[in-house]
C-alpha positions as a printed Julia matrix, in Angstrom:
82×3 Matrix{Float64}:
 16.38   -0.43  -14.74
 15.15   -2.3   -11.45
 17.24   -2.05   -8.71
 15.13   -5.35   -7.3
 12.64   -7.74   -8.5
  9.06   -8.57   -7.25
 10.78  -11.59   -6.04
 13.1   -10.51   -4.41
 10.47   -7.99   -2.35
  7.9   -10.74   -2.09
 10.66  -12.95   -0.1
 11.45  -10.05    1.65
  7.72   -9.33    2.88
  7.55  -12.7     5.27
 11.0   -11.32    7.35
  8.61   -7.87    7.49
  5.39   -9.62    8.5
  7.63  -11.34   11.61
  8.77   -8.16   12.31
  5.52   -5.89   12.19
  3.46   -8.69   14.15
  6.1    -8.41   16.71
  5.54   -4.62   16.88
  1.7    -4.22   16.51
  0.71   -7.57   17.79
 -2.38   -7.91   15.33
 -2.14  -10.3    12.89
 -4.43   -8.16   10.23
 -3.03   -5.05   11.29
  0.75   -6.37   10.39
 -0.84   -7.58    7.19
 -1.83   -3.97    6.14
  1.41   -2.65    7.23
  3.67   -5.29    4.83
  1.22   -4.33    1.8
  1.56   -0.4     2.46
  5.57   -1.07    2.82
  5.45   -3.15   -0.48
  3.77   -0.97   -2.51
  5.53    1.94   -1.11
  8.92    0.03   -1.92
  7.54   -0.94   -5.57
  6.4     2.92   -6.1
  9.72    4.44   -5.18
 12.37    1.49   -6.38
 14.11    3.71   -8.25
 14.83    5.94   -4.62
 16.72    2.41   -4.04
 20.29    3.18   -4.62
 21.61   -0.49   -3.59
 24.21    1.55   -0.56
 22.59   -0.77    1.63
 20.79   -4.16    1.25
 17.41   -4.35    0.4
 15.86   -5.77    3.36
 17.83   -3.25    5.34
 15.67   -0.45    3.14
 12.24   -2.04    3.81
 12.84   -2.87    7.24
 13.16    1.03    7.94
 10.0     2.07    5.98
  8.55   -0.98    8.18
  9.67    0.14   11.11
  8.32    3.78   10.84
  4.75    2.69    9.89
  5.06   -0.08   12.63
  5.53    2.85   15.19
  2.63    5.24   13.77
  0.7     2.14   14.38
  2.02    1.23   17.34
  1.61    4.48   18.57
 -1.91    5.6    17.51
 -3.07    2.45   19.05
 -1.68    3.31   22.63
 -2.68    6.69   22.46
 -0.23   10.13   21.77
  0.61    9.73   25.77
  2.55    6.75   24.49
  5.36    8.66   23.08
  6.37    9.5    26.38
  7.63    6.29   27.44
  8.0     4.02   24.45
């Protein structure tokens, strides 16, 4: 059993493009973020235990590879005062 549909991730994905453009600031970087988070979310669906809502699920996988992003691209020093 699917606890979601490729629909339902697929509408999902434009809310997490928004949000990892806003984060990165690179159109083609976000891109590669949102297809790394979907396939990540398709891979381990059945980690999805429906507790919260879906979007709230990706948005935290999106929001740690946003910040390793984020991160590498400012340099380690970075961590210090994001």
């Amino acid at each position: 059993m699917n606890p979601f549909t490729p629909d339902q991730l697929m509408q999902e994905s434009e809310r997490l493009f928004a949000y990892a453009v806003s984060r990165v600031g690179n159109r083609e970087t976000a891109e590669d973020l949102v297809q790394d988070v979907v396939v990540a979310a398709w891979e381990k669906r059945s980690g999805f235990d429906g507790r919260s809502l879906l979007g709230t699920w990706l948005f935290g996988m999106q929001l740690a590879s946003s910040l390793i992003v984020a991160f590498g691209m400012m340099g380690v020093g970075a961590l210090l005062i994001w």
